[in-house]
N, C-alpha and C positions, 0 to 999 in steps of 0.2 A: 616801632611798636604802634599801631594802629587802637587809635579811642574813639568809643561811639558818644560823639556830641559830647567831649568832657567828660566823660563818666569814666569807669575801671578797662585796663585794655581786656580785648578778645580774646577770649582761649580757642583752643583748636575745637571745643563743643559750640562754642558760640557760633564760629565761621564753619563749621556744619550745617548748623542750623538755619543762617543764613545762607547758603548756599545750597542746601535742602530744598529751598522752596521752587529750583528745577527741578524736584522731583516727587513734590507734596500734591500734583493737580493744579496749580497754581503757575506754572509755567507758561509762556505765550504761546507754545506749541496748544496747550490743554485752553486758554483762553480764548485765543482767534481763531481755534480751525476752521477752514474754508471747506471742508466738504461737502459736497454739492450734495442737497436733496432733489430726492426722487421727482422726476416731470409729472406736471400735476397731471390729473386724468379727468376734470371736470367733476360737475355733479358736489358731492359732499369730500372727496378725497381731495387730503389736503386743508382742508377751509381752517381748521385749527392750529393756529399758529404757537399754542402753546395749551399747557394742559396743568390743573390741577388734582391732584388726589387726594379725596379727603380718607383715610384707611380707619376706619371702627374696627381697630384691634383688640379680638376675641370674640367676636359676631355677635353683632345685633339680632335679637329677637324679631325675626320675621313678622311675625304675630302683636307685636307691641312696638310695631313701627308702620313696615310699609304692603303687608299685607294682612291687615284685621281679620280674625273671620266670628262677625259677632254672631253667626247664630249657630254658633261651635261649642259641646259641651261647655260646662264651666270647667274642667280640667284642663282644657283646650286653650279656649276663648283667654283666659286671665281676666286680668281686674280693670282693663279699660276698656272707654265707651271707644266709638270708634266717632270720627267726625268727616262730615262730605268737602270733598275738594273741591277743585275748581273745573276737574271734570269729571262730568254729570255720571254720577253710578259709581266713581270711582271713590273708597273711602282712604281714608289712613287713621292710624292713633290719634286720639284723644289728645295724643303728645306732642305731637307735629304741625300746630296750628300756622305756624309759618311755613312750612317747608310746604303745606296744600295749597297756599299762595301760588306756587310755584308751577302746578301740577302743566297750566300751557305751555311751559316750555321745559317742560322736563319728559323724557321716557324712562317709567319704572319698569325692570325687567324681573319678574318674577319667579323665573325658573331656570335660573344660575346652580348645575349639580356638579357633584367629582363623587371620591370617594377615600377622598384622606380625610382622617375624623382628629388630626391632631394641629396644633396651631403651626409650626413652624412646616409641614411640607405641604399643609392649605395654603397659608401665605403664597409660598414656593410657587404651588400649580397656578394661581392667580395673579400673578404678576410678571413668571415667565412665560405662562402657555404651557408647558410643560410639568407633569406629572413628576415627584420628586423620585431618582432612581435607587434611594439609599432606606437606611432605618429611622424611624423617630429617632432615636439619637445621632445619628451621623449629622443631620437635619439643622442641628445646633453646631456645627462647624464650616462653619463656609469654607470653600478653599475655589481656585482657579479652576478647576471642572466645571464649576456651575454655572448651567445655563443661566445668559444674560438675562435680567427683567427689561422691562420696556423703556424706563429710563436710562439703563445704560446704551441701548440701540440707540437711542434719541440722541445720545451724547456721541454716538462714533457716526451714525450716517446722518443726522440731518441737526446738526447742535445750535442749528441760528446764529446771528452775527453779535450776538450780546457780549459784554464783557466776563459776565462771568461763567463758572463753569454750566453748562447745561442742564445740569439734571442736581436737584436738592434735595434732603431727606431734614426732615423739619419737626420736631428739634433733634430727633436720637433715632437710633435705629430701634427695631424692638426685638431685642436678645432676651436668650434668659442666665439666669446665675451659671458664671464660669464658660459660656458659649454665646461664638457669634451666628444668628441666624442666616441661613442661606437663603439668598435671591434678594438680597438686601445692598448688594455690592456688583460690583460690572460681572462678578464671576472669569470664565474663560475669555473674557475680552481683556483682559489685563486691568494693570490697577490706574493705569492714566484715563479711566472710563468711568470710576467710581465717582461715585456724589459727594456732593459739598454737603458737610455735615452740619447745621447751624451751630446745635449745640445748648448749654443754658436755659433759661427758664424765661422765652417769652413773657409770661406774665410780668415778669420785674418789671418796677416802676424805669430803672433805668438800662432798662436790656440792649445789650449788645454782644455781636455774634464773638463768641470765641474759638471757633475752628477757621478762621479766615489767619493765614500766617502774619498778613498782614490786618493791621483793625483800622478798618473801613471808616469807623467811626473819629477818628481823632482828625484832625483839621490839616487841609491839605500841604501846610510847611511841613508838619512832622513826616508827615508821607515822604512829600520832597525830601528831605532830610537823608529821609532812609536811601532814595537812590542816590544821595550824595554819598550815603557806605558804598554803595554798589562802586562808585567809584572807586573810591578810597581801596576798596579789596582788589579790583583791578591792577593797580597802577602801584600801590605799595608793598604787596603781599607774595612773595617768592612761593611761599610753601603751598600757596594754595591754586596758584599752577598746577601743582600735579595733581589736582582732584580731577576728577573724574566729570563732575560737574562748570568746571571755570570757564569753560567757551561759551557758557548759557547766561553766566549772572549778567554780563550785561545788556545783551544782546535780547536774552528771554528777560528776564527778570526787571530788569530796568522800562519794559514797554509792560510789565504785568504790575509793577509800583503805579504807573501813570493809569491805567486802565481801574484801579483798585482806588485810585485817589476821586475819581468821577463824583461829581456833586449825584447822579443818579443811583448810584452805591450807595451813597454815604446817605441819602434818603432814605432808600430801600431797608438798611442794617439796623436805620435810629430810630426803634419806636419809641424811644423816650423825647422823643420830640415832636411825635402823633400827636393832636390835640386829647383830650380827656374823653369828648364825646364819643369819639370815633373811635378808641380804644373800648368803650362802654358798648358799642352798637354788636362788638364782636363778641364780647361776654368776657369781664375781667376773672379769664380762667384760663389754665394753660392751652388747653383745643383752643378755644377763641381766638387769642393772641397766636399761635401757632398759624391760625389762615391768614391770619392779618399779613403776617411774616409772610407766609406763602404767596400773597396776592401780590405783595409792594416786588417780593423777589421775580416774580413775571415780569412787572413793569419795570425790571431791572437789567431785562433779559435772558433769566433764567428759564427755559426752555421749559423742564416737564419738575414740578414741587408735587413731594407726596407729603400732606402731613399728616402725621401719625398721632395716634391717639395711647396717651402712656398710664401707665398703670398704675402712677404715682398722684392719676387725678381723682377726686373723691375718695369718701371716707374709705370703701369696700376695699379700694386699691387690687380690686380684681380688671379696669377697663369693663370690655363690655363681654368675659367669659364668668356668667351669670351662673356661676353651678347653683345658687344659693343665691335670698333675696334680689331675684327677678326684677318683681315690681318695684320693690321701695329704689333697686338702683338706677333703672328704668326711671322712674318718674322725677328720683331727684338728683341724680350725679350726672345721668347721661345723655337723654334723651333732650329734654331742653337747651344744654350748654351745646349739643351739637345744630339742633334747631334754630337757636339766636344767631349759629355764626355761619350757618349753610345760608341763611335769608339777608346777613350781611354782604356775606360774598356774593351772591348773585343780586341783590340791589347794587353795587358799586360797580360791575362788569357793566351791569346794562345800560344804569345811569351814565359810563365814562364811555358806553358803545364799543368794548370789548367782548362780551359775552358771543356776537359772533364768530369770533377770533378763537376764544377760551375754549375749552373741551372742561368741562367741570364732572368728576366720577364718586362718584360715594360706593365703597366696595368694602368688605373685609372678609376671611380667609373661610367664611362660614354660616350658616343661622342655628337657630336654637331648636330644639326639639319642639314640637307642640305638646307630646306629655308634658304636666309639669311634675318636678317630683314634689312631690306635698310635703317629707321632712324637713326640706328646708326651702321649701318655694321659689327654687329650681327649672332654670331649664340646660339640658345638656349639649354637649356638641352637635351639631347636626350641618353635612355636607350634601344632604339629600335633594334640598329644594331649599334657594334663601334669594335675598331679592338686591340687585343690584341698580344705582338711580344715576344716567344720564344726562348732561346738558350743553349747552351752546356748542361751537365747534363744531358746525355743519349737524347736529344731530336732529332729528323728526323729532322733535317736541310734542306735547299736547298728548301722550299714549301711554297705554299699561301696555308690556310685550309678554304672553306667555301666561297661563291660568296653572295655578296651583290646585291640587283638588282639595275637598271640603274643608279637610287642615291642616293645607299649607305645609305637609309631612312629603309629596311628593308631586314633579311639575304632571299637571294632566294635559296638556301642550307640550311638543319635544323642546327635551330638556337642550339648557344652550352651557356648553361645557369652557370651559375659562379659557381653551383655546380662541374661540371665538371670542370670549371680551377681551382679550388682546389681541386678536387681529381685528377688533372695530378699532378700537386705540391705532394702533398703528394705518389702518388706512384714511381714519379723520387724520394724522399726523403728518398726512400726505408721505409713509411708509408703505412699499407693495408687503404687505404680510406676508407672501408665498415666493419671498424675497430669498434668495440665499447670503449668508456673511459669512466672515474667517472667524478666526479664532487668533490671540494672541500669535499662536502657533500655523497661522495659515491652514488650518483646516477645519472645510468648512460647514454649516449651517445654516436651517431654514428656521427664518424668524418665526412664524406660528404655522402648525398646523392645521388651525381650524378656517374659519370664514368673515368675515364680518355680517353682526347682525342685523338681513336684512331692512328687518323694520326698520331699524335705527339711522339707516345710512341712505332711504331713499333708493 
């Protein structure tokens, strides 16, 4: 009978579960794969060796962000002044005092169109490139048909040599009640392609990930420890022979314990060991703490971290789909807390001389109407025209791409459709976008159909 370190023996759930972890992502297969990225091609393709997302889930107010237009009726315009950036003529929010810091090495693209007006197959079109083929409701269940997003590509053709998995979704995915949302998961690439889910609530004082099978966080003898079971179930355990899994635990699993024990994990996971200040520069709030997580997991070798903005932050607990109270959410739940931690992140890139490396994206699945509605000082869905903000990672810094007309209601320069922001992604990625891949099932597909955008990419 087999006991882990003293404690109660194992049941047949326990050494599932332990033996699971060939098949949770966590496997050495899912941790060291060697496949070879694309031969560079010069120029900006390629130069991004990894990439962050920051996703303002339920779309930012074009208008009360990154493209002002003060001299727009007041139905329009809304309730803030607009403030000059750092390049000349170029304005933003009232809101945004840090993020116009930035504007020389950022390109705002402003004429980002589709023509899905609901959250979950906006998301979809924007992060796969592809337009969702089902119903709003179907939309909310993901399954293996679905076109991969850009992080799971990142995870199967070009994953980097880092320990851990490739691609991270920081902290949760964004579903809605009773439904998982589509393009949030590998899709048709199978599920050994899927993202490492962090999990938990950043903000805690003592936060540590709990979707990691293993916890990163406890001290490297417990770790060892653990491959001391790996042994133990090897060498004692008849019954578990016949799983299906037993050729793996030691072999996989025993080099995925040692890669997981890494003092550079175990950095990466412990923000309760981040000094106070530096947890402060991010904004003690869940976004903030959320990039914080995202940034330390780059330097951890996580490939492509999207963090996601959840609906659980601020009073309104709407995120940023503003049917109702606009401004007052705007000015005090969202706009700020996302300001403090976009000017942390990109201070720390540049400071530690990774921002030319990083690919940094501020996107979400939409913008706001420029109506407002006046019953409830409202602004509604809008997939017409919304603005999406570039940086590091080979991109042309210093520019606005693409004019909006007088309100920001439609692009009056040709509209750049989400095909194209994922084929820039993917060609800074050093990814050909007009690349073909398989499927689980060996059949196959073209990573995007649009272009990368020129401005951006030089």
């Amino acid at each position: 009978m087999i006991r882990l370190w003293g404690q109660s023996a194992l049941d047949r759930r326990e050494l599932l579960r332990i033996g699971g972890l060939a098949l949770g992502g966590l496997s050495l297969p899912a941790l060291t794969r060697a496949n070879p990225t694309p031969a560079r091609r010069g120029g900006s393709f390629g130069r991004a060796k990894s990439c962050i997302v920051l996703y303002l889930s339920g779309g930012p107010a074009q208008l009360d962000t990154f493209d002002p237009k003060p001299d727009a009726p007041d139905d329009i315009r809304g309730e803030f002044a607009t403030i000059q950036t750092r390049l000349p003529g170029v304005r933003f929010s009232e809101l945004l005092p840090l993020a116009a810091q930035w504007t020389h090495k950022t390109a705002v693209v402003r004429t980002l169109c589709h023509d899905h007006n609901d959250h979950g197959r906006g998301s979809y079109w924007m992060f796969t490139g592809y337009p969702y083929p089902g119903s709003v409701p179907d939309v909310n269940n993901m399954n293996r048909q679905d076109m991969p997003p850009v992080g799971a590509v990142v995870s199967k053709l070009a994953p980097g040599p880092g320990p851990l998995p490739a691609w991270a979704l920081v902290p949760h995915r964004m579903d809605v009640a009773g439904g998982r949302r589509a393009g949030q998961f590998a899709g048709s690439l199978g599920p050994r392609f899927d993202p490492l889910l962090t999990g938990g609530n950043p903000n805690d004082d003592g936060y540590k990930l709990e979707n990691l099978p293993l916890v990163a966080n406890e001290p490297p003898d417990v770790v060892r420890r653990r491959l001391s079971l790996v042994d133990q179930l090897n060498a004692e355990t008849a019954p578990l022979n016949s799983l299906a899994m037993s050729g793996t635990i030691r072999d996989g699993q025993a080099r995925a314990v040692e890669v997981l024990s890494s003092e550079a994990v175990r950095r990466a996971v412990d923000l309760s060991a981040v000094p106070t200040a530096e947890r402060e520069r991010y904004g003690r709030n869940l976004f903030g703490q959320s990039v914080l997580l995202g940034s330390r997991l780059l330097g951890a070798g996580v490939r492509l971290v999207q963090c996601n903005w959840q609906r659980t932050q601020g009073i309104n607990g709407f995120a940023w789909d503003t049917h109702w109270n606009n401004f007052t959410a705007h000015k005090d739940d969202l706009v700020p807390p996302f300001d403090r931690a976009f000017h942390a992140l990109m201070t720390d890139l540049e400071r530690t001389g990774r921002l030319d490396e990083t690919l940094v994206v501020v996107a979400a699945e939409f913008g706001r109407t420029p109506k407002i509605t006046r019953s409830n000082a409202g602004r509604e869905h809008h997939p017409d025209c919304f603005s999406v903000v570039f940086a590091g990672g080979g991109v042309r810094g210093g520019q606005v791409v693409g004019q909006s007309d007088r309100i920001a209601a439609r692009p009056s320069t040709p509209p750049i459709p989400p095909a194209d922001f994922t084929a820039t992604m993917y060609h800074l990625l050093g990814i050909d976008p007009g690349a073909e891949a398989h499927d689980q099932g060996g059949r196959p597909f073209v990573l995007s159909r649009g272009t990368p955008i020129r401005e951006l990419i030089g």
